[in-house]
N, C-alpha and C positions, 0 to 999 in steps of 0.2 A: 437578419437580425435575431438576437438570442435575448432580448427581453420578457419573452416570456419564463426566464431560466433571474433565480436570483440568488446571488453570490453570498454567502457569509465570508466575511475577510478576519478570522482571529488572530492579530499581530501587536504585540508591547511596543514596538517603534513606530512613530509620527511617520517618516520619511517609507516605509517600506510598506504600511497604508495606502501613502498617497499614489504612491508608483506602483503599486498591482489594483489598486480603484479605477486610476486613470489608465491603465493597461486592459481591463474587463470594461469598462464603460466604452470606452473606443470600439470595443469588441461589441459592443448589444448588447452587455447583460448588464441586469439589475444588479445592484451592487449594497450592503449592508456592510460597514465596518465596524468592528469590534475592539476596545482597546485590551481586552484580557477576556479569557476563558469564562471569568465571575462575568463579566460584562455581557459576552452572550447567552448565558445561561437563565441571567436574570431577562433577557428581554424574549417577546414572542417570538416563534418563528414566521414567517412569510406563508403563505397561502403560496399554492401552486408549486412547481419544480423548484428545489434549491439544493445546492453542496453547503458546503462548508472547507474552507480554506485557512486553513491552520499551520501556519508558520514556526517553525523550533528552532533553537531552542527559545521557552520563552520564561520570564517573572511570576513567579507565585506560582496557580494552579498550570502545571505545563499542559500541551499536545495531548501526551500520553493517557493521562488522567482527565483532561476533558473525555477521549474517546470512551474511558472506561466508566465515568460517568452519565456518556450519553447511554451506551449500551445498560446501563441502569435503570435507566429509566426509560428503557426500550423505543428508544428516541431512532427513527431509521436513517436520519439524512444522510446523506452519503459523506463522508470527508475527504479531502485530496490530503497529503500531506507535504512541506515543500520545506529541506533542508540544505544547509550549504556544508552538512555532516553525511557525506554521503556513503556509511559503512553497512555492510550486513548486516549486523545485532541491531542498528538503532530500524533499519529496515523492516527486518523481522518482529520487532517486538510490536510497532504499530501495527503493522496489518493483523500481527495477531489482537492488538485493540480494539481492530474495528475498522479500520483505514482502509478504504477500496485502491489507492495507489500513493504512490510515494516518487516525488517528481526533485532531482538532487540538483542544488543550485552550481553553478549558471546554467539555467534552462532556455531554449527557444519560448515563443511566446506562441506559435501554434503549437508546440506539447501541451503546455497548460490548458490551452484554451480546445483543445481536444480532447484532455482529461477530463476538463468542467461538464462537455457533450454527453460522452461516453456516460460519467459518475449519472446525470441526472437523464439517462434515454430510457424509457420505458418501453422494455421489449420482453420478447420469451426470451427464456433462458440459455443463451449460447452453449456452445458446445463444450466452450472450451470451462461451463460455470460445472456440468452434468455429471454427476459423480460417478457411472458408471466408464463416462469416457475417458475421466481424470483417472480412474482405476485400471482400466486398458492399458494406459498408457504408464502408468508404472507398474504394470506385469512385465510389459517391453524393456525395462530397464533391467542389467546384470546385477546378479549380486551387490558387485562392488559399487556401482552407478546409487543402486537404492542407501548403500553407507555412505554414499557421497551425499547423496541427497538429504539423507536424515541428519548431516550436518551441518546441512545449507539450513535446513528449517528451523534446525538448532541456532543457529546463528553465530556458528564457528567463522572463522578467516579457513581460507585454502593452507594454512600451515597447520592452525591447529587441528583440521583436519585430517592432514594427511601425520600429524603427529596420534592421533587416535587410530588412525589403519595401520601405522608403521609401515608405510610408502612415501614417496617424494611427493613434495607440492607441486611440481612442476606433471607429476603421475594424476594429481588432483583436478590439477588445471583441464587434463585432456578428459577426465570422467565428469566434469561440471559443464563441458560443452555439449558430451554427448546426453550429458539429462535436460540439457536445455532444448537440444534439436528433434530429440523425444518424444520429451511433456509439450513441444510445440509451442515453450516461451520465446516471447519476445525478449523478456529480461526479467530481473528480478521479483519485481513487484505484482508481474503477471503469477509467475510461477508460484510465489505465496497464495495466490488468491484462487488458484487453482488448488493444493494442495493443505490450506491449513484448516479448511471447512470440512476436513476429514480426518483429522488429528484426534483421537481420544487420548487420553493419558499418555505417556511415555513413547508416543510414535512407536507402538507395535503393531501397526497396521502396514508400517514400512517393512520392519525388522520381518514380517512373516509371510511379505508378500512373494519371496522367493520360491 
């Protein structure tokens, strides 16, 4: 049982509420739903372990700007983010807000419910969080891999890409696997959360790591 774990649900539709309420309550956990971003902001938070579970796109104040609002107000709860927009840019731009993952619809229901785990476990700092490791590990990366990379976190497509290197995308596709097998992602949203808590200004910490 995961009731000691309580869920913020931030969703504008009645119906997608009820079916991720009743999807986490099945599950153990405490459950809080929210009909807009105003809606949970104006209310307290929960005592004890909580996420927040934020649904895009949504009315009025969106995802985005809740997270840059929480981080405002130095708010730490963790957020999952869950879209049926599943592109790089909208990827990148949350986790750059603040978002500890981003889960792209149609999902499994153990993803989520291992996302929910994971956002609220109170451990030491894994290996894959430790910036000296995350740094290793794009030493390891070629030249070309770290341009690759800085497009990823740009939040380029594989064309626009390989249109900024003046190489094929198909050329792109095979240096975005090798920086995956690398940096030792799983996928996407890992390898942000690996790499953007190390970003100053203009990713020159990429451009000069060669």
């Amino acid at each position: 049982m995961q009731n000691d774990i309580t869920v913020h649900i931030v969703d504008d539709e009645e119906e997608v509420r009820k079916s991720l309420t009743f999807l986490l309550v099945c599950a153990g956990f405490a459950v809080r739903a929210h009909t807009s971003a105003t809606a949970f902001l104006d209310q307290p938070l929960s005592e004890g372990k909580c996420c927040l579970l934020i649904e895009l796109p949504m009315q009025g104040v969106d995802g985005v700007e809740l997270l840059e609002c929480l981080k405002a107000r130095h708010n730490g709860i963790p957020a999952i983010i869950i879209s049926g927009k599943g592109n790089i840019a909208l990827a990148v731009q949350v986790m750059k807000a603040g978002a500890v993952d981003f889960i792209e619809k149609p999902f499994k229901e153990d993803v989520l419910i291992a996302a929910i785990k994971e956002a609220t476990a109170h451990s030491d700092i894994s290996e894959e969080q430790r910036d000296d490791v995350v740094l290793a590990r794009i030493h390891q990366l070629t030249q070309r891999e770290q341009q690759v990379l800085t497009g990823i976190v740009d939040g380029l497509q594989n064309k626009q890409i390989a249109f900024e290197l003046g190489i094929s995308a198909r050329t792109v596709e095979v240096h975005r696997a090798n920086v995956m097998a690398k940096m030792k992602a799983r996928n996407l949203p890992q390898l942000m959360k690996m790499v953007i808590p190390l970003m100053p200004a203009g990713n020159s910490w990429l451009r000069s790591a060669s």
